[in-house]
C-alpha positions in Angstrom: -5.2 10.6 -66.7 -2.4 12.4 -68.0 -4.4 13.9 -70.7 -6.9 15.3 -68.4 -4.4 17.2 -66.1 -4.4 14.7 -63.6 -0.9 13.3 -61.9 -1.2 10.1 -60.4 2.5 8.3 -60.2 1.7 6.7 -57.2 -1.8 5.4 -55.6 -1.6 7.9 -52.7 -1.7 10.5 -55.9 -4.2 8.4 -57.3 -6.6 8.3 -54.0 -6.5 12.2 -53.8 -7.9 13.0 -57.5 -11.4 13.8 -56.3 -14.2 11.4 -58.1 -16.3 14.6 -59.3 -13.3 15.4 -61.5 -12.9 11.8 -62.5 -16.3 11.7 -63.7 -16.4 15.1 -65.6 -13.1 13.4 -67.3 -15.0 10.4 -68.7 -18.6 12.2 -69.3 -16.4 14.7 -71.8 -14.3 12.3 -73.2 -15.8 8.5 -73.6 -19.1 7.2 -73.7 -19.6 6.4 -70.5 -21.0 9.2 -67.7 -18.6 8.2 -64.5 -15.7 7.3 -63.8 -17.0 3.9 -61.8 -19.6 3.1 -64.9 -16.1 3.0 -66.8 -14.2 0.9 -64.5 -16.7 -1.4 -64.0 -17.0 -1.9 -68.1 -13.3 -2.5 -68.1 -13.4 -5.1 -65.0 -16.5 -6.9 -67.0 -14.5 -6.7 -70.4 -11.2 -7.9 -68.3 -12.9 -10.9 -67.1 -14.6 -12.3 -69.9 -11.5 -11.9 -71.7 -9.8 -14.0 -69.2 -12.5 -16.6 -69.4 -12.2 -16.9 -73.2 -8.6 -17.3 -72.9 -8.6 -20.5 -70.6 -11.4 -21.7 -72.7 -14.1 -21.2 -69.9 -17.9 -21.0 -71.4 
């Protein structure tokens, strides 16, 4: 965030960012095209990673 100009210290900051600029963000600088493609990703990598670590399979 910080890297892309954005401030966001508190979710109210966070909420206001608009999701255009978000998404030009993470088109330019990983290899996903929007911000909510790259969210998702990390909620799917989160979980399974969670799952592997109580043994779940």
């Amino acid at each position: 965030m910080n890297s892309g100009g954005f401030t966001a210290k508190t979710q109210l900051d966070y909420q206001s960012i608009p999701e255009v600029d978000l998404d030009l963000l993470v088109d330019k600088n990983s290899k996903f095209s929007t911000w909510a493609e790259m969210v998702s990703a990390s909620c799917d990598f989160n979980f399974e990673n969670q799952m592997k670590g109580i043994k779940f399979s």
